[in-house]
C-alpha positions as CSV (number, residue, x, y, z in Angstrom):
1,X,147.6,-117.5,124.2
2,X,145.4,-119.5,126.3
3,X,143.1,-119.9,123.2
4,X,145.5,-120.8,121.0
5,X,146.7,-123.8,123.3
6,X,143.5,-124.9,123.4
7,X,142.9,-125.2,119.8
8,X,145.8,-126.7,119.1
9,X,145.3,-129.7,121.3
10,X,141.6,-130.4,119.7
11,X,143.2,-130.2,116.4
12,X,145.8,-132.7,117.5
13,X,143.2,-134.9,118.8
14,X,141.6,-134.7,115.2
15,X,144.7,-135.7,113.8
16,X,145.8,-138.5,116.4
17,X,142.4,-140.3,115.6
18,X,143.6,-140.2,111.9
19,X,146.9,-141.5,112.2
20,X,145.5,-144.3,114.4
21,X,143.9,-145.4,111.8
22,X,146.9,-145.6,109.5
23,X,148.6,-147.2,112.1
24,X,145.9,-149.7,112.5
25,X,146.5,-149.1,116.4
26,X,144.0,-147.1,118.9
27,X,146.4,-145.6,122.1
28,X,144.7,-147.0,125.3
29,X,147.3,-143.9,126.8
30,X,146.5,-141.1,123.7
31,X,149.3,-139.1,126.0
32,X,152.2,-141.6,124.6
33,X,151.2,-140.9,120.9
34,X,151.4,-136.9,121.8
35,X,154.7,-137.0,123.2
36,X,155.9,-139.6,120.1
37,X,154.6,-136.4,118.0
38,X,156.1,-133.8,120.0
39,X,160.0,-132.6,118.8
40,X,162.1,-130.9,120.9
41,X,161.6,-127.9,119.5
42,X,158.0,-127.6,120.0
43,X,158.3,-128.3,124.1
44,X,159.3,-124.8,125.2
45,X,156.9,-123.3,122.9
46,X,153.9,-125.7,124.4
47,X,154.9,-125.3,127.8
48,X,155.3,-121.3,127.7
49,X,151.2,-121.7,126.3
50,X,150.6,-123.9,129.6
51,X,152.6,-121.6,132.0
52,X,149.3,-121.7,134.1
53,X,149.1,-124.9,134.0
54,X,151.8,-126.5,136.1
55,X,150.3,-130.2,136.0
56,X,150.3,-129.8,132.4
57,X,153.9,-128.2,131.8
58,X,155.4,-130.9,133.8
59,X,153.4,-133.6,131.8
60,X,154.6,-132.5,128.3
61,X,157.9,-134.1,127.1
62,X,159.2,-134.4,123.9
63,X,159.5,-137.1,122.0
64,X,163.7,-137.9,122.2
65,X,163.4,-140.8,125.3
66,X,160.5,-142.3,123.1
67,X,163.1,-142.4,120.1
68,X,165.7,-143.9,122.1
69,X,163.3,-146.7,123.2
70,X,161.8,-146.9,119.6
71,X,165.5,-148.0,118.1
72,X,165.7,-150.6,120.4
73,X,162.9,-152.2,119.7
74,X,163.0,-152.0,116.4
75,X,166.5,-153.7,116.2
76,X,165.0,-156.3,118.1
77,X,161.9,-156.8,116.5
78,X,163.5,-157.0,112.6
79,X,166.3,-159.3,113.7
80,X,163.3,-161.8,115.0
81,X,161.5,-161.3,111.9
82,X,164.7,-161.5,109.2
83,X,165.1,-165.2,111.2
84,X,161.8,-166.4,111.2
85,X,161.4,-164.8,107.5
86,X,164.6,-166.4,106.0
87,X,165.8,-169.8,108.0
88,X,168.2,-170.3,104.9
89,X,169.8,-166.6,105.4
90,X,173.7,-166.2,106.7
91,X,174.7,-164.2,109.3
92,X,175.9,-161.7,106.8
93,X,172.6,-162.1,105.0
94,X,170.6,-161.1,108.3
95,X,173.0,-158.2,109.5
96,X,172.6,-156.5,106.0
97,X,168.6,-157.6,105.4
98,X,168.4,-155.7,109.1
99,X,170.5,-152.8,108.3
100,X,168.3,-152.4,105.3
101,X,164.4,-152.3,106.6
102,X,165.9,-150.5,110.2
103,X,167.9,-147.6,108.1
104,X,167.1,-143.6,108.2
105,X,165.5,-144.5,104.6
106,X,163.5,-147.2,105.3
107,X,162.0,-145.1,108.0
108,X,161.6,-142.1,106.5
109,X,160.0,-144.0,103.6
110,X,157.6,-145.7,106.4
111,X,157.1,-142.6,108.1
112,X,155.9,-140.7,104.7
113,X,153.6,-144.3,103.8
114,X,151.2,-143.0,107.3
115,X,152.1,-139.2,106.8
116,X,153.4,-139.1,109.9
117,X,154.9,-135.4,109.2
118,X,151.1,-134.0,109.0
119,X,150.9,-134.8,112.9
120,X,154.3,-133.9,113.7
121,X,154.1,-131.2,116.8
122,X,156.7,-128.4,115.7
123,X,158.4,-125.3,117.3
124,X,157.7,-122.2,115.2
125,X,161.5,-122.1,113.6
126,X,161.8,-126.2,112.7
127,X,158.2,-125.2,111.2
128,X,159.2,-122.6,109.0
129,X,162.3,-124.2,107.9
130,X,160.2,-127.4,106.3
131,X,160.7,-129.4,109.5
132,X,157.9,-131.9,108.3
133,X,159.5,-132.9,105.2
134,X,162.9,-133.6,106.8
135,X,164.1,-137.2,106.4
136,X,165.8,-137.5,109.4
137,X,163.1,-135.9,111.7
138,X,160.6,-138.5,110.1
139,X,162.5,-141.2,111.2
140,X,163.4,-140.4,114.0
141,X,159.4,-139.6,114.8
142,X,158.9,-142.8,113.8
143,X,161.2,-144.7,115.9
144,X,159.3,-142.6,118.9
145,X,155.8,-144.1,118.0
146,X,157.2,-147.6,117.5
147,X,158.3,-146.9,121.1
148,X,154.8,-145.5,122.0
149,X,153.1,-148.1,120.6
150,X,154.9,-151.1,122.4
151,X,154.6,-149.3,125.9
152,X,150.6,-148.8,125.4
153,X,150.6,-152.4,123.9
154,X,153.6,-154.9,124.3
155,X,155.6,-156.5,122.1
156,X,153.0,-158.7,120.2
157,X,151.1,-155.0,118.6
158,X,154.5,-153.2,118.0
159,X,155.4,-156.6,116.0
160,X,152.5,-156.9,114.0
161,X,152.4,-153.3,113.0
162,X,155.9,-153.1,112.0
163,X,155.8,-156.4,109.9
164,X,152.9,-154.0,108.3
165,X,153.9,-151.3,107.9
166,X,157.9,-151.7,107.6
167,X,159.6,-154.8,107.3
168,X,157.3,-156.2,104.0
169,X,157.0,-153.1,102.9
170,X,161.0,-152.6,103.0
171,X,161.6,-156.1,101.4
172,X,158.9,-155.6,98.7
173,X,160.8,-152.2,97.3
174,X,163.5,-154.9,96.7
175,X,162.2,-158.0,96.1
176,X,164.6,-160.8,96.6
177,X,167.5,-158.2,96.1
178,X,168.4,-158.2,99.9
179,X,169.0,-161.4,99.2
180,X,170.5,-161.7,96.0
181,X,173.4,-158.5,97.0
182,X,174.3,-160.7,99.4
183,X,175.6,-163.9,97.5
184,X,178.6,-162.9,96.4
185,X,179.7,-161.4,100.1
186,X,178.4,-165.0,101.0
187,X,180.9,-166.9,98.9
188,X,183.6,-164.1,100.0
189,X,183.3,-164.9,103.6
190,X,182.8,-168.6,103.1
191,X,186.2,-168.5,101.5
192,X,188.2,-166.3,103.6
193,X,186.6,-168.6,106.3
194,X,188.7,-171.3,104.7
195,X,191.7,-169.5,103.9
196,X,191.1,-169.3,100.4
197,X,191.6,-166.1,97.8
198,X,188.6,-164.8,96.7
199,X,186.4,-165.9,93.9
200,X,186.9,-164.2,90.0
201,X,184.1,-164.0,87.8
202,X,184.6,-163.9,84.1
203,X,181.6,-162.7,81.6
204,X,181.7,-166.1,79.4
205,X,179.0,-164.7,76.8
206,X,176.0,-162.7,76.2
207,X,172.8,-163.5,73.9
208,X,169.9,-161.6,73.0
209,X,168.7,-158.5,71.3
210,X,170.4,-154.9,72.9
211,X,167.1,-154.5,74.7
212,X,167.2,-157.7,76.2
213,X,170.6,-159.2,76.9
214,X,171.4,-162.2,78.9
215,X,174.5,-162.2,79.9
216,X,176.4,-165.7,80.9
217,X,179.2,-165.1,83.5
218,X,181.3,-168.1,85.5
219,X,182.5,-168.1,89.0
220,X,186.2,-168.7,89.1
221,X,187.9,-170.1,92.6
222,X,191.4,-171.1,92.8
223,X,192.1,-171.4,88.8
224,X,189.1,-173.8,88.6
225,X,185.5,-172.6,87.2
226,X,183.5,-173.7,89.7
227,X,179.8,-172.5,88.5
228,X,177.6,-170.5,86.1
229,X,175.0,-168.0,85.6
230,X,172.9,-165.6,83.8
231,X,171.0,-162.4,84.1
232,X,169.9,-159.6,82.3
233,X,172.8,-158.0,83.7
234,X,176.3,-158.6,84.8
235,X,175.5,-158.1,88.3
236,X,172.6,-160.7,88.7
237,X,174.6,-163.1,86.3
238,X,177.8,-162.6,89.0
239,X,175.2,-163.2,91.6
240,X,173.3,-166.6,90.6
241,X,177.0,-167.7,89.5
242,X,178.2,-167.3,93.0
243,X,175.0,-168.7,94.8
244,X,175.3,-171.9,92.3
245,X,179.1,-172.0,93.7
246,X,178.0,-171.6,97.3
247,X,175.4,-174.4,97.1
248,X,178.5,-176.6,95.6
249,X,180.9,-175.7,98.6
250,X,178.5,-176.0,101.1
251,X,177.1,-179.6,100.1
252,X,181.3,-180.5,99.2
């Protein structure tokens, strides 16, 4: 049993050294990026190897504190990147960017970019029942070495790796589409703000080939048409439409 411990922790070694790299972070305390790898169900199992060991056992913990921390700062650290990224934003522009790029997916997504599930430390059952492919254990182990990272390092590191390997990454699957699902709830709240009924858009005309439509659509706001716009779809035509109305309330 001895043995076995022993190989396990060079192996992990082997693979910490490669997911630094990913990372593009080397642990000045390799011990916080083994407990960000270790899930609970993995602990008992390690300990019962170290059962000799009482320095050891009382050293290994799993990685659900780290994950706890790891939320927190990630909140924190895409709110303060979604401001300095978009000035022009609204609040309900920011609070769905951030719920985007901090979600289960995004972070699964992130956690599969570095392979984090290779260096996951399993029990035998969460092992056997595919634990490393899991979505929500890869997030989760992710949030738990963001957290690792900014206790070995601060703030500054854990910023410039997310903006890495996250928050670009999690705007570029989208491309301005954070953005652009936002402009009609824009002009919905800028109205009820004002005690107003909410905006209609009609589809005013279409052009083009089947394969490439443009469709023309108009922003309707108390019986008046207020603006225009067109897209290859309905959807982005509804959308420019209402961020060409916005612009017009805004500057009225």
């Amino acid at each position: 049993m001895q043995s076995q411990a022993r190989l396990f922790t060079v192996m992990n070694h082997s693979d910490a050294e490669q997911l630094e790299q990913r990372l593009g972070y080397r642990f000045k305390r390799p011990e916080l990026l083994e407990r960000a790898l270790t899930h609970s169900s993995a602990a008992p199992e390690l300990r019962a190897e170290r059962k000799s060991d009482a320095a050891a056992q009382a050293d290994l913990q799993d990685n659900e504190r780290l994950e706890f921390l790891g939320d927190a700062v990630l909140e924190l650290l895409a709110r303060e990147y979604l401001l300095d990224s978009f000035p022009e934003w609204s609040e309900g522009q920011l609070s769905k960017g951030r719920a985007h790029i901090v979600n289960a997916q995004s972070l699964e997504v992130a956690a599969r970019r570095i392979r984090l599930g290779d260096h996951l430390r399993l029990g035998r059952g969460e092992e056997k029942s595919g634990g490393r492919e899991k979505p929500t254990l890869l997030a989760d182990a992710f949030e738990s070495v963001v957290a690792a990272v900014y206790l070995d390092a601060g703030l500054a590191t854990t910023r410039e790796m997310l903006k890495r390997l996250l928050f670009e990454q999690a705007l570029e699957e989208r491309g301005q589409s954070i953005a652009d699902s936002d402009r009609k709830s824009a002009l919905q709240e800028f109205l009820q703000g004002r005690g107003q009924p909410p905006a209609e858009y009609r589809l005013s005309g279409e052009s083009g080939p089947d394969h490439q439509k443009v469709f023309q659509v108009e922003v309707w706001i108390n019986g008046a048409c207020m603006a225009g716009g067109e897209g290859s779809t309905k959807k982005e035509a509804e959308q420019r439409a209402a961020q060409s109305a916005l612009e017009l309330l805004e500057k009225a």
